[in-house]
Every structure is written in structure tokens, then in C-alpha cells.
C-alpha positions as CSV (number, residue, x, y, z in Angstrom):
1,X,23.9,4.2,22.8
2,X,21.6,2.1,24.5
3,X,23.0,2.8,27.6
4,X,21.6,6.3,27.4
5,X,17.8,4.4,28.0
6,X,19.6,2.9,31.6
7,X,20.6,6.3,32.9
8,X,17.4,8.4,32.2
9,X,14.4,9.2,34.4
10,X,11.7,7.1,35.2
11,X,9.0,9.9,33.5
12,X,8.4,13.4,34.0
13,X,9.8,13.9,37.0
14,X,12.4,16.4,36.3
15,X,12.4,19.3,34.8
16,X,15.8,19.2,33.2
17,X,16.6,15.8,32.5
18,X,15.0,13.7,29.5
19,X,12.8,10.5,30.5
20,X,13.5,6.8,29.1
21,X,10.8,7.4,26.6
22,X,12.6,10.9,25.0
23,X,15.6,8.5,24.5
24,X,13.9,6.0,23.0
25,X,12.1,8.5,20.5
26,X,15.4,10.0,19.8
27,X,16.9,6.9,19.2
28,X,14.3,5.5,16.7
29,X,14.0,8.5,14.9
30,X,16.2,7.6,12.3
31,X,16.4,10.9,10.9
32,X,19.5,11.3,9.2
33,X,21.9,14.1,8.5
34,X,22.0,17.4,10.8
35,X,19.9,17.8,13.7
36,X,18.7,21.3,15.5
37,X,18.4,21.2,19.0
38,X,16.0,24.0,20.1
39,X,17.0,25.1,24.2
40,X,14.3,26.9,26.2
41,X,16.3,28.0,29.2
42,X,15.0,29.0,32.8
43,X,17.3,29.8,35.6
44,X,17.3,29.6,39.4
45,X,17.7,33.0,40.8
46,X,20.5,31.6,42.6
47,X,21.9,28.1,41.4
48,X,21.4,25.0,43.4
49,X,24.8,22.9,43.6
50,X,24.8,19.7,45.7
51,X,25.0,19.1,49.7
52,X,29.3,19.5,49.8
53,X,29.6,21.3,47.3
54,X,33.4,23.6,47.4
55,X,33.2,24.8,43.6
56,X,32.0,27.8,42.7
57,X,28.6,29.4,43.0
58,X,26.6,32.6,41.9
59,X,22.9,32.3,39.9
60,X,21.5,30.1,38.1
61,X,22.8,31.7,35.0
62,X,26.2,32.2,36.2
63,X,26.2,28.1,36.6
64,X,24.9,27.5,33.1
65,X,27.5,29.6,31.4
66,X,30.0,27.1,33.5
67,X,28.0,24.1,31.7
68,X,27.7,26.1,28.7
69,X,31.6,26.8,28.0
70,X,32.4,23.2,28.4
71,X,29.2,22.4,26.5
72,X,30.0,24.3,23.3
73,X,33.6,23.1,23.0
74,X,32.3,19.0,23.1
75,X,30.0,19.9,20.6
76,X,32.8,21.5,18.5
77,X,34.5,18.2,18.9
78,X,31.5,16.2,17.6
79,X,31.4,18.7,14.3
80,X,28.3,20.9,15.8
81,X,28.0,24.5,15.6
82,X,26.1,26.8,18.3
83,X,23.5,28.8,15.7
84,X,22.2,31.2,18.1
85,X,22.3,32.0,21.7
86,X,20.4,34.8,23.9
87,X,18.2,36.3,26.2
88,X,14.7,36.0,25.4
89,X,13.7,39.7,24.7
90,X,9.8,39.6,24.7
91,X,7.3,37.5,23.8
92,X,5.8,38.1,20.0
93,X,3.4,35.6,19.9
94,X,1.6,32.9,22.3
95,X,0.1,33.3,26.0
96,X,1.6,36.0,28.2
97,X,3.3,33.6,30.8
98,X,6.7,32.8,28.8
99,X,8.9,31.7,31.2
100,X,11.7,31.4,28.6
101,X,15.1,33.5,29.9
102,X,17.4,32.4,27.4
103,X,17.2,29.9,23.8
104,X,20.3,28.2,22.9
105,X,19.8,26.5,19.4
106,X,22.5,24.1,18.3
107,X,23.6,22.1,15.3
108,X,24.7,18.2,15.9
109,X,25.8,16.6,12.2
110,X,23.5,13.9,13.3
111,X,21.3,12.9,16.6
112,X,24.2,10.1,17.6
113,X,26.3,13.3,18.2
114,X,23.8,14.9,19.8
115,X,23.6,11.2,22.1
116,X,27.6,11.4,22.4
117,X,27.4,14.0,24.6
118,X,26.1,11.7,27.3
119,X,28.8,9.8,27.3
120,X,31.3,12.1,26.8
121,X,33.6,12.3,30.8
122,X,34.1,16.3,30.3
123,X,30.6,16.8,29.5
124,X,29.2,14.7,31.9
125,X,31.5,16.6,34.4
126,X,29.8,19.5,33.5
127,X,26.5,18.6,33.9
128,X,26.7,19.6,37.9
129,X,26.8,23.2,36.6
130,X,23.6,23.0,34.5
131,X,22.1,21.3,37.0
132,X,22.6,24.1,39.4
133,X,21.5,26.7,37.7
134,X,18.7,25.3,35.6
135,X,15.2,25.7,36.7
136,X,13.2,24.2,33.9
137,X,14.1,23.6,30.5
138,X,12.8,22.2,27.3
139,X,14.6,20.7,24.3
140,X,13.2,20.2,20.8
141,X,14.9,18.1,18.3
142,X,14.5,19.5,14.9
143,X,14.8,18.4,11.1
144,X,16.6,21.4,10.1
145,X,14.7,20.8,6.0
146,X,15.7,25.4,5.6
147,X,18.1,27.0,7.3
148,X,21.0,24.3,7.6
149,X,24.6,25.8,8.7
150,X,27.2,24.8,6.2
């Protein structure tokens, strides 16, 4: 898992991608047991693939339900669950500029399933469609201590 530290970002340089130092967190947590993943999800209006690209196209969130089908079946592999996914509807609390379109939450048995992922071929090959249609996102990693899917 180590590798993981090798193939991040230098900082915060993207908005979608984790930097060396969110791996190495993750990595010495050293929590044990399940592990929540909290998504915040923005999309392009229309998706971004690369320079070449033949595959297909559409928004941003047509691209992240691509990622997203291929996303939720690894995770099955790995023994995680998807425990809710949707649009964001309004905004109950906090300032008025949520920027939030969707939240994904998702249960890993652990955080080296939650790592696995990156190294997974399928998952990796994915990746070009979240990519695309990604505009910003943020992910929390949560100690699930109420609420755990069983």
C-alpha cells in the first residue's frame, strides 16, 4: 500500500485527486473495523475526457455514473456496501454557497479496502470517467462509532 504515497499529488493541486499527505493520514490512521467514506460530488456541465478520446461522452454526471457502476461492483468485491446515494436537495444548514450536486456515502470493512481500490486494474480503468465528469469533490473518512451496516 505504500505505493499509493508514489502515485498521489504533490498537494492541493487537484480538485479530485488526494495529495501524498491524505495517503499518508489514511494510512496511519490505524483505525480498525468499517470505515465511511463521505462523497461530496460536483459535476462538469459537460464532462472533460482526454485529448483522443473515442469513448463515450455526455455531462459530467453522465461520466460519473460510468465510474460509478464499475465503482460500486469493486467495492462489492472488497465486502463494502453503497449506504446512500443522491442529489443534494437543499441546503438545511451552513452558508448559502453549497456547491454539493450529489453525496455518495460508502462502507469499506476497513480503510485497506478502501486503499484496494487504487490498485485494483478495473477500477483504475474507470477512473478516466470520474475524472471527466468530476468538477470538485471532497472525501471524508469516517469512524462509523452509530449507524454501522451489518
Amino acid at each position: 500500500m505504500n505505493d499509493l504515497l508514489s502515485h498521489a499529488g504533490d498537494g492541493d493541486t487537484s480538485p479530485i485527486e488526494p495529495s501524498r499527505e491524505q495517503l499518508r493520514v489514511l494510512l496511519e490512521l490505524g483505525h480498525e473495523g468499517p470505515v465511511h467514506m463521505v462523497n461530496l460530488l460536483r459535476f462538469r456541465e459537460v464532462a472533460e475526457y482526454p485529448e483522443g478520446w473515442d469513448g463515450p461522452t455526455g455531462t459530467g454526471e453522465e461520466a460519473y455514473a460510468r465510474y460509478g457502476l464499475v465503482a460500486v461492483a469493486r467495492v462489492a468485491d472488497l465486502g463494502g456496501c453503497v449506504v446512500t446515494f443522491g442529489p443534494v436537495e437543499a441546503l438545511a444548514i451552513g452558508p448559502s454557497d453549497c456547491r454539493w450536486d450529489q453525496v455518495a456515502v460508502i462502507e469499506y470493512p476497513d480503510m485497506r479496502s478502501f486503499l484496494a481500490l487504487t490498485e485494483d486494474p478495473v477500477y483504475v480503468d474507470a477512473l478516466v470517467h470520474r475524472n471527466a465528469g468530476l468538477a470538485e469533490t471532497q472525501v471524508l473518512a469516517v469512524n462509523p462509532i452509530v449507524g454501522r451496516a451489518t
